[in-house]
Structure formats: structure tokens, C-alpha cells
VOBA-1610 file (N, C-alpha, C; in pm, whole numbers, padded with zeros to 5 digits, always signed):
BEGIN
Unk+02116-13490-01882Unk+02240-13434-01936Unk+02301-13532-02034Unk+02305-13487-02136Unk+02413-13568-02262Unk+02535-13625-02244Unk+02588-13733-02281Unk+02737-13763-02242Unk+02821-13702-02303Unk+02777-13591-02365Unk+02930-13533-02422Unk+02910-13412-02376Unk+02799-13343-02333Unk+02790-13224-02235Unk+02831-13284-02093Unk+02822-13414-02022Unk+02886-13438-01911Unk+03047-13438-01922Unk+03074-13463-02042Unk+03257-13530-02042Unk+03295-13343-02060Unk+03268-13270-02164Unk+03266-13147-02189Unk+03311-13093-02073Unk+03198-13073-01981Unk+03201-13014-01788Unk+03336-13076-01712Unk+03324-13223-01767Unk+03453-13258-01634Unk+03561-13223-01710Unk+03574-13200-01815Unk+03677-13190-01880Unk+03746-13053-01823Unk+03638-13011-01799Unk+03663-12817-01766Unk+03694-12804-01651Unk+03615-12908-01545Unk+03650-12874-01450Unk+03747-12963-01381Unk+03872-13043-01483Unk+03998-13054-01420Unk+04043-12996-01448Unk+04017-12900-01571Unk+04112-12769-01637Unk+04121-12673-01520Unk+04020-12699-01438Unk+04016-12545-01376Unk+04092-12590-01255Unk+04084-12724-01184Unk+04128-12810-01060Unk+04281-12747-01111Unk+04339-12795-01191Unk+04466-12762-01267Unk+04518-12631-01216Unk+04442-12556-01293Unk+04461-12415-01280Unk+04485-12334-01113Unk+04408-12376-01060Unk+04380-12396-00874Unk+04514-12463-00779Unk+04549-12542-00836Unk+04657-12634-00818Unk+04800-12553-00829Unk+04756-12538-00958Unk+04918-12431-01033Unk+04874-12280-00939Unk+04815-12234-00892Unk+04793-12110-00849Unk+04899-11987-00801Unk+04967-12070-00684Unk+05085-12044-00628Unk+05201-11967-00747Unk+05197-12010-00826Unk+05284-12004-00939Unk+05248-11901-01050Unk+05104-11883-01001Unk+05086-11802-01141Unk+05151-11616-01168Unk+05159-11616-01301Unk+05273-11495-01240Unk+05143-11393-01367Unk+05132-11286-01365Unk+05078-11147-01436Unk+05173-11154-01554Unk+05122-11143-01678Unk+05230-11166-01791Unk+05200-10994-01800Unk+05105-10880-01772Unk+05131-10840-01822Unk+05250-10706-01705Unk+05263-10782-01577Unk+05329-10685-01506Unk+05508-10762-01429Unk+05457-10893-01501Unk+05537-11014-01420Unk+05529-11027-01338Unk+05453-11005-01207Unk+05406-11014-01098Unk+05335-11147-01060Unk+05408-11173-00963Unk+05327-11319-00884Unk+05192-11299-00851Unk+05067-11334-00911Unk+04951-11339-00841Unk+04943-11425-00745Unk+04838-11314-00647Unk+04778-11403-00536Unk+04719-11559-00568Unk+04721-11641-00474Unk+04635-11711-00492Unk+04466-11699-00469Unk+04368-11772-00478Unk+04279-11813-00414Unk+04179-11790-00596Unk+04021-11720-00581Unk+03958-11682-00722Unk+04004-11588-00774Unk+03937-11656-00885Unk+03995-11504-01014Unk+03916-11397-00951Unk+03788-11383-00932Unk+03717-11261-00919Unk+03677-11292-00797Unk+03626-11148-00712Unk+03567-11186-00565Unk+03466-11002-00606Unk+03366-11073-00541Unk+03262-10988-00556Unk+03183-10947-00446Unk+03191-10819-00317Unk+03170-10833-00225Unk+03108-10739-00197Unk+02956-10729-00102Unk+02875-10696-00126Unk+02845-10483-00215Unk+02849-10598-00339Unk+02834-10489-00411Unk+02744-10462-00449Unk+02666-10255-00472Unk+02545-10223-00431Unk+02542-10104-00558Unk+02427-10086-00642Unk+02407-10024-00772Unk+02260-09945-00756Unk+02215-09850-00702Unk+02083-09758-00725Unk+02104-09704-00875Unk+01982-09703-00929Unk+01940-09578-01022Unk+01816-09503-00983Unk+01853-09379-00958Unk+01724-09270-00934Unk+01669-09390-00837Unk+01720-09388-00682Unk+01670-09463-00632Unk+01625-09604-00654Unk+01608-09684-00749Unk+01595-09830-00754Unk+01723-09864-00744Unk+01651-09985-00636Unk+01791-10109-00650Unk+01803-10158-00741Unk+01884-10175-00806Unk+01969-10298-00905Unk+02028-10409-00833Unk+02135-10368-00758Unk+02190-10454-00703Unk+02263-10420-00570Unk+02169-10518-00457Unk+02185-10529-00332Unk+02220-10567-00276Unk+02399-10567-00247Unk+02520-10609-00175Unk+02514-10811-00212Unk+02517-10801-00329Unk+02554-10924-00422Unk+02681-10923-00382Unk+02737-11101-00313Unk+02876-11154-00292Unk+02873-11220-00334Unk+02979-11261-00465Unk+03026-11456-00506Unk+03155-11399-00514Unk+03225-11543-00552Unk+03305-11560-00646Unk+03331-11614-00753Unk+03434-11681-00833Unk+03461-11719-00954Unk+03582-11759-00950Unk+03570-11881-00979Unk+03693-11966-00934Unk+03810-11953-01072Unk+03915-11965-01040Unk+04009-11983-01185Unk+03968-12065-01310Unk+03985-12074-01458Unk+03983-12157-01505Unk+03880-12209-01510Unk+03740-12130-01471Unk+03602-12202-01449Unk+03506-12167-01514Unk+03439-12199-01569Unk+03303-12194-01620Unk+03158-12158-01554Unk+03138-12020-01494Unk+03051-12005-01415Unk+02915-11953-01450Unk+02818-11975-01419Unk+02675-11946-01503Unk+02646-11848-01421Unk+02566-11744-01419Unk+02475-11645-01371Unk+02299-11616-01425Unk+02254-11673-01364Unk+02107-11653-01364Unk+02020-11553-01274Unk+01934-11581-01328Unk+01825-11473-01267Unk+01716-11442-01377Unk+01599-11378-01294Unk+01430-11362-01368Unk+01491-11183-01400Unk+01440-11143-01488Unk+01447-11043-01559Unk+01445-11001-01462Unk+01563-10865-01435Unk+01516-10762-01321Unk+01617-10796-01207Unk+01674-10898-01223Unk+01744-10998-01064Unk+01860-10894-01090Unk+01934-10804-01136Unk+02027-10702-01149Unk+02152-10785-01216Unk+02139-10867-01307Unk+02283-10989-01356Unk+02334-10846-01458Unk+02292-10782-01541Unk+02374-10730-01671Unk+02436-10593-01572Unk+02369-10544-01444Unk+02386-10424-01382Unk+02553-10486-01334Unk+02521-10594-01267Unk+02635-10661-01203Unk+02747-10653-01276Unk+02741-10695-01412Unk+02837-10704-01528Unk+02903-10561-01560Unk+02792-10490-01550Unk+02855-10361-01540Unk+02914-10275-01427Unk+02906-10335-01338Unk+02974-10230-01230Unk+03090-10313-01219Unk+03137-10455-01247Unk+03221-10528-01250Unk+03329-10488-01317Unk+03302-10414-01457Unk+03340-10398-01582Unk+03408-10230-01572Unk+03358-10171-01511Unk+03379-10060-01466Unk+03296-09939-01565Unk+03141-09975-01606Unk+03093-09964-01727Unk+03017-09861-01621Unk+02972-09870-01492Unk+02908-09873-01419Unk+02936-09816-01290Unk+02954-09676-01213Unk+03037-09686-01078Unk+02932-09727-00982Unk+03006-09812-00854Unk+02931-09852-00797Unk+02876-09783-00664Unk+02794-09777-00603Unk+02755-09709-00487Unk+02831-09743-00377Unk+02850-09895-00322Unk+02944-09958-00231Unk+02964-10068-00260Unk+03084-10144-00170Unk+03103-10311-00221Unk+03271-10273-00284Unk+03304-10406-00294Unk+03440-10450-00323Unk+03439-10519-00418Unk+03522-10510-00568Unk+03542-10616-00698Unk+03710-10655-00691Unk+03725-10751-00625Unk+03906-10760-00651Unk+03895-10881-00799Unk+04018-10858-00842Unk+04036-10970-00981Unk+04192-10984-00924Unk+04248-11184-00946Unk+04319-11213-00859Unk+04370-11150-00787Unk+04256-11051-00660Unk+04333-11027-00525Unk+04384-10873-00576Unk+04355-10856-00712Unk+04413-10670-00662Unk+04220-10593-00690Unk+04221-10514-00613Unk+04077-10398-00611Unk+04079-10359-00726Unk+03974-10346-00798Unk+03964-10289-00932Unk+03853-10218-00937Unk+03776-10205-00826Unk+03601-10132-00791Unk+03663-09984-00852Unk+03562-09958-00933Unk+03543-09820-00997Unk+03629-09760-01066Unk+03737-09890-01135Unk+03834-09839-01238Unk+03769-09834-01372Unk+03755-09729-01470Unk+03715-09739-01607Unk+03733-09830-01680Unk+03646-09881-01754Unk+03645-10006-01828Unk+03783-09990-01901Unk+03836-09958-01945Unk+03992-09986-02049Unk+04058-10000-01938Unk+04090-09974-01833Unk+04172-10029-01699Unk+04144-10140-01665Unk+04013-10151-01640Unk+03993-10316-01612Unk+04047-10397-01760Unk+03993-10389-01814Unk+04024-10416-01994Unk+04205-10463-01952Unk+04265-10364-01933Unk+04424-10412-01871Unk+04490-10483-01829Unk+04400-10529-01744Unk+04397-10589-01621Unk+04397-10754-01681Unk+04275-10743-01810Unk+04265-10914-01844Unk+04128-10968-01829Unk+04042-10827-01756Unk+03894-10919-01727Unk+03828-10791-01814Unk+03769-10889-01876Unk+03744-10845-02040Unk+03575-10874-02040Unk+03463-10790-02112Unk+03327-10852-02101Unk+03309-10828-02271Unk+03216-10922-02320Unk+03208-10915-02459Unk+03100-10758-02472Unk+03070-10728-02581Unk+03037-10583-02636Unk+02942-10629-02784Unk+02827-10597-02775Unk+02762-10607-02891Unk+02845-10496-03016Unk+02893-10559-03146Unk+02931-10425-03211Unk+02877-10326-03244Unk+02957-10227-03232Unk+02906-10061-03237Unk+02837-10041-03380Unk+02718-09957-03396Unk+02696-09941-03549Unk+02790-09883-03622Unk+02910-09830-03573Unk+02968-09733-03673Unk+03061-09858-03719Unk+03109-09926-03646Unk+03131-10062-03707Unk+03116-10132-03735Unk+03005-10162-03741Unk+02904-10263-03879Unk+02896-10197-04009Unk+02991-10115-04037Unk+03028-10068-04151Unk+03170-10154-04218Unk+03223-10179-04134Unk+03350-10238-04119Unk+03346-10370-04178Unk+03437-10449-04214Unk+03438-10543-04213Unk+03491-10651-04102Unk+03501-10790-04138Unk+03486-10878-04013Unk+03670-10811-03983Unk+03769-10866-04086Unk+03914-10819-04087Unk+03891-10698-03983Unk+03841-10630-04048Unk+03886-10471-03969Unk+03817-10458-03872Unk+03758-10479-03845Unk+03686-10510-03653Unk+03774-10561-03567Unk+03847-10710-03578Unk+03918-10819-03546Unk+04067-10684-03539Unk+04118-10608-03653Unk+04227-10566-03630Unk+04257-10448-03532Unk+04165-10414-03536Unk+04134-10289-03417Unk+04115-10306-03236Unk+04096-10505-03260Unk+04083-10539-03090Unk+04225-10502-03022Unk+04327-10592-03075Unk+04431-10582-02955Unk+04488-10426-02917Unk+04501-10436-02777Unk+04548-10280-02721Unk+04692-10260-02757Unk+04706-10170-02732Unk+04892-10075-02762Unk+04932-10109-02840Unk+04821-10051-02952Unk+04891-10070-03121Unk+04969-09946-03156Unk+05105-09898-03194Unk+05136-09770-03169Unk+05056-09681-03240Unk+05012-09699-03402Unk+04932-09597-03442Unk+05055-09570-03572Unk+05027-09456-03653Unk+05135-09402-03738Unk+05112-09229-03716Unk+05240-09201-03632Unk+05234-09093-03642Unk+05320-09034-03750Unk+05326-08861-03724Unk+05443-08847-03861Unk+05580-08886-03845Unk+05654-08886-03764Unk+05756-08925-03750Unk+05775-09089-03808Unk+05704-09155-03712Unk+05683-09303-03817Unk+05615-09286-03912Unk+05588-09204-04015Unk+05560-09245-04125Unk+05671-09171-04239Unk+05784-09133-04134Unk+05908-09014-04222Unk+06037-09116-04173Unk+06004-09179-04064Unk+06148-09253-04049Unk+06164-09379-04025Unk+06278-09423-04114Unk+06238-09589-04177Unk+06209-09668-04082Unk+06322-09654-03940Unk+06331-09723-03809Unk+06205-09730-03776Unk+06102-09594-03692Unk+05978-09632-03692Unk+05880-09666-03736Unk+05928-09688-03877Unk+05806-09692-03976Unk+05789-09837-03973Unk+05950-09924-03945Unk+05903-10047-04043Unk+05856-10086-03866Unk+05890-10091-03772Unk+05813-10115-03607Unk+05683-10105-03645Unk+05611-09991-03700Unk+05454-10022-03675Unk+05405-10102-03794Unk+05518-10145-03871Unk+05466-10239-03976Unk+05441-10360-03969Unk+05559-10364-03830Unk+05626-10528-03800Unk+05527-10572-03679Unk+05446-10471-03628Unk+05362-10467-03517Unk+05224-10509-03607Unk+05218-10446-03698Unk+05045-10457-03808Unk+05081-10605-03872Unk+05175-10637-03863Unk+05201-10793-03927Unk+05163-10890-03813Unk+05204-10846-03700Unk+05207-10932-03597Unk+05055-10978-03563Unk+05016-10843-03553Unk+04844-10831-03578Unk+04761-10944-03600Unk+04801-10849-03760Unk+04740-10959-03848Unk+04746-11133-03842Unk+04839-11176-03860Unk+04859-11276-03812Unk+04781-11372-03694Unk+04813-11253-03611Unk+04694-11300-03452Unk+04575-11319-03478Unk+04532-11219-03623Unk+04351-11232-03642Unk+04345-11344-03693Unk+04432-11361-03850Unk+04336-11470-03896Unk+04320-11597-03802Unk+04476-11652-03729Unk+04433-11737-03582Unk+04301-11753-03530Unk+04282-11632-03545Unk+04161-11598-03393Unk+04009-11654-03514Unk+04035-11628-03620Unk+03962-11637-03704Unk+03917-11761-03780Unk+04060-11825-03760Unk+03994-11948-03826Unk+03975-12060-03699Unk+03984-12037-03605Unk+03981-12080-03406Unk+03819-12051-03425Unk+03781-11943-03446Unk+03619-11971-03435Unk+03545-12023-03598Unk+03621-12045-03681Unk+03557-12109-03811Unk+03504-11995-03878Unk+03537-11837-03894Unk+03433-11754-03964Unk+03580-11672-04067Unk+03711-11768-04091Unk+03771-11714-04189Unk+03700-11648-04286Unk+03575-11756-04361Unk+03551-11715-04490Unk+03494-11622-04480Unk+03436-11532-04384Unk+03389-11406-04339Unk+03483-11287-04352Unk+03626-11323-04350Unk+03660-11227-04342Unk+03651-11063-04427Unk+03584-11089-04500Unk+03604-10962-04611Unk+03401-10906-04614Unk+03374-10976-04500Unk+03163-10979-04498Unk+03216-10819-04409Unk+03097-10718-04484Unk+03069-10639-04324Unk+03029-10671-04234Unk+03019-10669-04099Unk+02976-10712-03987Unk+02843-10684-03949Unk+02771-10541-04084Unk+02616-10564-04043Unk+02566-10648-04114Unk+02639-10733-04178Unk+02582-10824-04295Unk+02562-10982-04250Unk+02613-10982-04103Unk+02589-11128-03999Unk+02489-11157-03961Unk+02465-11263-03944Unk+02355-11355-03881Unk+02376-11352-03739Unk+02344-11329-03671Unk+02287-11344-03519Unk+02400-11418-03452Unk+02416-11543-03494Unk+02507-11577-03454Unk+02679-11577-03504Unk+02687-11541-03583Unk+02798-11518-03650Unk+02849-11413-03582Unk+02743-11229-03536Unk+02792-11149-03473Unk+02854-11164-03319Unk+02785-11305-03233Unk+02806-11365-03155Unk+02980-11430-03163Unk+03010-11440-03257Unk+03131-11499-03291Unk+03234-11408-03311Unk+03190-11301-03409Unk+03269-11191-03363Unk+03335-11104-03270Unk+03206-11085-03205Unk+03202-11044-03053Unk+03286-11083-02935Unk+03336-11234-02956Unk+03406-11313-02857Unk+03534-11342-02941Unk+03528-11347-03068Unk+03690-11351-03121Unk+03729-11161-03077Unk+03677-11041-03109Unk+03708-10949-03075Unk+03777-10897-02917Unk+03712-10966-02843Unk+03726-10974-02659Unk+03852-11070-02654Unk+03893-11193-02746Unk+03972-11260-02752Unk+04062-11224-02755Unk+04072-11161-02859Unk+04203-11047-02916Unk+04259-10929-02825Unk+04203-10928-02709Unk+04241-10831-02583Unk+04308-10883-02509Unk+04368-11018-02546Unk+04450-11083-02411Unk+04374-11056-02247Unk+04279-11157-02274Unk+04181-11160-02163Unk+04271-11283-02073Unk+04245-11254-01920Unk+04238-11356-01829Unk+04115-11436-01821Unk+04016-11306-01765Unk+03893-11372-01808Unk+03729-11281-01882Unk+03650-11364-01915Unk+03610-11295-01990Unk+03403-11342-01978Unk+03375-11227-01946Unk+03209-11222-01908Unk+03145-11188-02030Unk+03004-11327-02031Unk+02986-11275-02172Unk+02838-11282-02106Unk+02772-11180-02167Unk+02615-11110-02150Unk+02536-11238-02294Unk+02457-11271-02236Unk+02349-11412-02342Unk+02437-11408-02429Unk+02559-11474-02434Unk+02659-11475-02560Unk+02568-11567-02688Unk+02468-11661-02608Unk+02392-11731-02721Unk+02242-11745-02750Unk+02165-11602-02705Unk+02101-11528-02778Unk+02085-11504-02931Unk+01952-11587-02979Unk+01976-11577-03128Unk+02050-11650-03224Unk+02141-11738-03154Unk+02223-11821-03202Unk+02178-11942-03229Unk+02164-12047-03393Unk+02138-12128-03390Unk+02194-12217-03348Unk+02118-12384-03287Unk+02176-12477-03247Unk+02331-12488-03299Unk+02316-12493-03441Unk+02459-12583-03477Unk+02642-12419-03420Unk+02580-12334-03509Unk+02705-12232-03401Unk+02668-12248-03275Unk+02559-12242-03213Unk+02631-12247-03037Unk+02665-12388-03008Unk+02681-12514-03050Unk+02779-12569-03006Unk+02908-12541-03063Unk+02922-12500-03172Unk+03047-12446-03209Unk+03089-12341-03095Unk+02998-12269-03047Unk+03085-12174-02974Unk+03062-12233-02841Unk+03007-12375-02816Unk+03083-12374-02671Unk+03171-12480-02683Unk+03212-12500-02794Unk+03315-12579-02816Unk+03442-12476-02787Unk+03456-12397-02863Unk+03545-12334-02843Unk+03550-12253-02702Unk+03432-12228-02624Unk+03460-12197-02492Unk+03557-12297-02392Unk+03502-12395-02379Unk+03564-12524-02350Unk+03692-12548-02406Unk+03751-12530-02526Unk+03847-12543-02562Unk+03976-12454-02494Unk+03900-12309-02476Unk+03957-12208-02431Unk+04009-12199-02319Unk+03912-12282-02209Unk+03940-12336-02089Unk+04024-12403-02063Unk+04021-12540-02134Unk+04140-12617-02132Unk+04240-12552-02186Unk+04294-12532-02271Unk+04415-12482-02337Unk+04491-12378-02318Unk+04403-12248-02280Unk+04449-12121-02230Unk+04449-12097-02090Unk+04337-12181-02003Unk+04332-12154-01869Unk+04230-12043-01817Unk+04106-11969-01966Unk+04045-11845-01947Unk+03955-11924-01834Unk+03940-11821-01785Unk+03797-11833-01669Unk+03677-11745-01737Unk+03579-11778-01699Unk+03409-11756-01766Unk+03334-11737-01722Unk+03207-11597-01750Unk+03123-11578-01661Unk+03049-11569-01727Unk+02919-11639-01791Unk+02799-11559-01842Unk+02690-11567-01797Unk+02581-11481-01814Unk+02488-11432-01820Unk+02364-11532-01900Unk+02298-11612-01894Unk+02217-11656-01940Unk+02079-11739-01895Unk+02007-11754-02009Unk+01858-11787-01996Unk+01864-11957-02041Unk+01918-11996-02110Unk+01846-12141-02122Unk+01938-12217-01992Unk+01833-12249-01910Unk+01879-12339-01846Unk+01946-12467-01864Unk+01888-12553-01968Unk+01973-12647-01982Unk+02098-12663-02013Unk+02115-12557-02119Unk+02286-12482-02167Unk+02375-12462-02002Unk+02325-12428-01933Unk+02396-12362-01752Unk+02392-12482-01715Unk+02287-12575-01733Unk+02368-12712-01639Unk+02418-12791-01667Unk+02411-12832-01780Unk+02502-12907-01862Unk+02648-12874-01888Unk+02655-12772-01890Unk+02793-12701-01944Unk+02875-12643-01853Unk+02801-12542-01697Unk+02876-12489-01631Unk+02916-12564-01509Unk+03056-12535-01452Unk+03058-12594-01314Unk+02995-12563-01161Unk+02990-12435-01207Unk+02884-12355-01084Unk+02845-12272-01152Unk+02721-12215-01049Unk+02629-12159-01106Unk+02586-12040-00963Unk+02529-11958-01020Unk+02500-11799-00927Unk+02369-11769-00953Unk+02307-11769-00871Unk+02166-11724-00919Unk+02126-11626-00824Unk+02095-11493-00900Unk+02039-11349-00840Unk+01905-11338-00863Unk+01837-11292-00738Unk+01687-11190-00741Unk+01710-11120-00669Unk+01609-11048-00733Unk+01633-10844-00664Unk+01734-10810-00632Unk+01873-10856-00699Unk+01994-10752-00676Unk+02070-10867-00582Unk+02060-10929-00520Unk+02114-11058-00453Unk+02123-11155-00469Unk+02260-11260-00423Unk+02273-11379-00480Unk+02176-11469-00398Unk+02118-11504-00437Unk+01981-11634-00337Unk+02065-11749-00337Unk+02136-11791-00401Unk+02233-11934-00396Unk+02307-11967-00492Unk+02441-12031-00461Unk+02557-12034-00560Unk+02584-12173-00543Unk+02622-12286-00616Unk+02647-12404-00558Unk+02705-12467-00740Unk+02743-12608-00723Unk+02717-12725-00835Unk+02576-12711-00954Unk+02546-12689-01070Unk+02451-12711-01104Unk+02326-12849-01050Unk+02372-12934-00984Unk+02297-13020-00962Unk+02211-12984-00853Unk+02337-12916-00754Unk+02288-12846-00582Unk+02165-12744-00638Unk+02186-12671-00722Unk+02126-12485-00742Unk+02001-12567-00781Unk+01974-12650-00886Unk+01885-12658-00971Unk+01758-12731-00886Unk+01813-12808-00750Unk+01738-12886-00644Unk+01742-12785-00516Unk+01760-12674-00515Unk+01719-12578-00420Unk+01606-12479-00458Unk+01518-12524-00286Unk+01394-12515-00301Unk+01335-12350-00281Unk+01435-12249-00224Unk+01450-12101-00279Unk+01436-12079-00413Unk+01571-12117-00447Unk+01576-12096-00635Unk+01427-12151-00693Unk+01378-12275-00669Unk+01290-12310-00769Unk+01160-12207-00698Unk+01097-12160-00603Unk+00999-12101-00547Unk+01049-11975-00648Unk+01146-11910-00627Unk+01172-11773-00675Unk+01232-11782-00813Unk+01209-11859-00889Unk+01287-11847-01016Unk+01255-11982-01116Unk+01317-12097-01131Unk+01294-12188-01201Unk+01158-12263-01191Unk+01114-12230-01079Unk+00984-12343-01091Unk+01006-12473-01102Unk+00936-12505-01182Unk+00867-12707-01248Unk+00953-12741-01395Unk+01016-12646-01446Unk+01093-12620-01596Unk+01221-12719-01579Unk+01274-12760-01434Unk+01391-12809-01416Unk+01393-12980-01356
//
């Protein structure tokens, strides 16, 4: 492990000690409501058939506040199914998903979306027509819209103006936070692999996430943007307090970077621990990593 991928990790994970600490206190900005304490997410044995195959077979973790959590597994181990029944992309057969402590199992994704636990989204083709601006302006929710009335009366008119300013504003932030300002005016089918990667997570950004699951967010992504983007993951951690779940294949990226780690086959978690613990358990390496680690 690198010394600046080790300082990176602890860095995160006093962000998250922090966060754990402050718990008691934390209040729902978007209901003002005191949250529970204890994890952000609790995942309990939750169970996904299609046409009879398992996907996923009463899989339990959690996900601590403020944390950086990896999810692995061999093609097939049910991780993106998981993401989706989490997400509410997905209804589930049985099992329990609470997010700090309220049930959210089998609410439609824009409810969960509500809620703050947010999963990134490859962009849609009809929006790779779009540009980077107008992708980015379309993320945040309860934009009023212009109906006729606001567009006949000054009072409402200049509100959804003063709301599209506010917007705006929030994007280019969000925009020049991941370094792809000068993008702004590129269509979005006109990105590089990783650039759409960047989009993708400034877009989820822009949802006022608590926390936020990202599917191989660095897939395709060259070296120099994905440390840019786990710079800014890390950054995000510290500064905002987001908690993190992804989905990924390079191992060394998951141990270097995450504080725990989840590793699924056939639909179940086989072991959750420290990257150091997971990566020296002799299950995991028989059923999954092998001699690679």
C-alpha cells in the first residue's frame, strides 16, 4: 500500500470515527428530524429470485456512517442485484433495507432518491444528446418547472428564475469540484470513459445525497482521472460527511482506499471485515481472490 493511499484511508476513517461520534446529534435536513443513531444502511437478510435463480440469498451487512465501503465479488456473487433492490430499482422477495434506522425495502427509486441514498446511473442515451450544463441542471429534485401561471405572473415568474439561478450556480460548483468546467458546453456522448464517470457522480451529487453507491464507478477510467476521482471521493468524505458504497473489481483500488470491505458469492456475504482481515481470509481467497492478493 502507498503512503498516500494509507494517509488517504486514515484520513477517512477519522472522518467517519467523527461522524459516529457526532451521531446522537445528527438531525434529517430534509425533514429536521433527529436521526437514529448506529449505520447509515443495514441490510438484512435480503433475498432477489429471477424466474427462479437466486441472485441474492438473504445477504446481511452494514455500512457504517461517513465510510468508505468496498463490495466485491466473482461475476455472478449478486453485488449490482444487491444495488438494486437497495435502490428500490428492484422489489425484493424478502429481507429488510433500513437507511439511518427508517425501512425503505421496496420504496421506488425517487423515494429512496429522497431519502439521500442515491446510486450513480450510467447516462441515458436521450441524454447524451445534451450537454454536460444541461445534464448537471436537470439533477437537483423540486425544481418547480414553468407553468402558465409562472410564466404570466411576475411574482412566480421571477421564483422559478431565482430557483434556475440558484441551480445554476450549484452546477458550475459541482463542476469545477470535479475539474470538467471546461466541458461544460461538450455533449455528454462526446466523453471519454472517464469523464462520463465524472459526470455521473457530479449528477448523483447534485441530488443532495447522504449517501451514495456507485456500480465500477472506475471502469474504463484512466489512471490519472481515477485518482482525481478518488480524490474527490475522499474529499467528500471528509468535508461533507457522505458515506460510500461501491461495487468494484480492482482489488488493489478496495484495499488501499476502503475502510471495510463486503465480499459476496452466490448471493451471500462470505465475509465483511478491515481490508487487511478480508484480504487474509482463507474462505474469501479459496472462493474468490486466490494468489492475486
Amino acid at each position: 500500500m502507498s503512503d498516500d493511499a494509507t494517509a488517504a484511508r486514515a484520513a477517512s476513517a477519522d472522518a467517519a470515527a467523527d461522524a459516529n461520534a457526532d451521531e446522537a446529534g445528527d438531525v434529517d435536513a430534509r425533514t429536521g428530524e433527529e436521526r437514529t443513531g448506529g449505520p447509515a444502511l443495514e441490510v438484512e437478510d435480503l433475498r432477489k429470485s429471477f424466474a427462479g435463480l437466486v441472485a441474492v440469498d438473504g445477504a446481511t451487512f452494514s455500512v457504517e456512517r461517513g465510510s468508505l465501503t468496498g463490495l466485491i465479488g466473482p461475476n455472478g456473487a449478486g453485488k449490482s442485484t444487491t444495488f438494486n433492490c437497495i435502490t428500490g430499482v428492484h422489489d425484493v422477495d424478502g429481507g429488510t433495507v433500513r437507511f439511518f434506522g427508517e425501512d425503505v425495502t421496496g420504496l421506488r427509486t425517487n423515494r429512496v432518491a429522497e431519502r439521500g441514498l442515491v446510486r450513480t446511473f450510467q447516462i441515458a442515451r436521450e441524454l447524451e444528446e445534451m450537454t454536460v450544463l444541461e445534464n448537471l441542471m436537470l439533477a437537483p429534485g423540486d425544481q418547480r418547472g414553468e407553468t402558465l401561471a409562472q410564466a404570466v405572473l411576475p411574482g412566480l415568474r421571477d421564483g422559478v428564475r431565482e430557483q434556475e439561478r440558484a441551480i445554476r450556480e450549484e452546477v458550475w460548483e459541482t463542476l469545477e469540484l470535479f475539474e470538467i468546467d471546461h466541458l461544460a458546453d461538450e455533449h455528454a456522448g462526446n466523453l471519454s470513459g472517464g469523464q462520463r464517470k465524472l459526470l455521473e457522480l457530479s449528477r448523483a451529487l447534485l441530488t443532495d445525497p447522504d449517501m451514495l453507491l456507485l456500480d465500477e464507478p472506475f471502469a474504463g477510467v484512466n489512471p490519472t482521472l481515477e485518482e482525481k476521482l478518488l480524490d474527490r471521493i475522499h474529499a467528500l468524505q471528509r468535508e461533507r460527511g457522505l458515506t460510500f458504497l461501491l461495487v468494484e473489481h480492482d482489488m488493489d483500488l478496495i484495499m488501499n482506499h476502503c475502510e471495510h470491505v463486503i465480499v459476496m458469492h452466490q448471493g451471500q456475504v462470505l465475509a465483511e471485515g478491515p481490508p487487511e482481515a478480508v484480504r487474509d481470509d482463507e474462505q474469501v481467497i479459496d472462493a474468490y481472490l486466490g494468489e492475486e492478493i
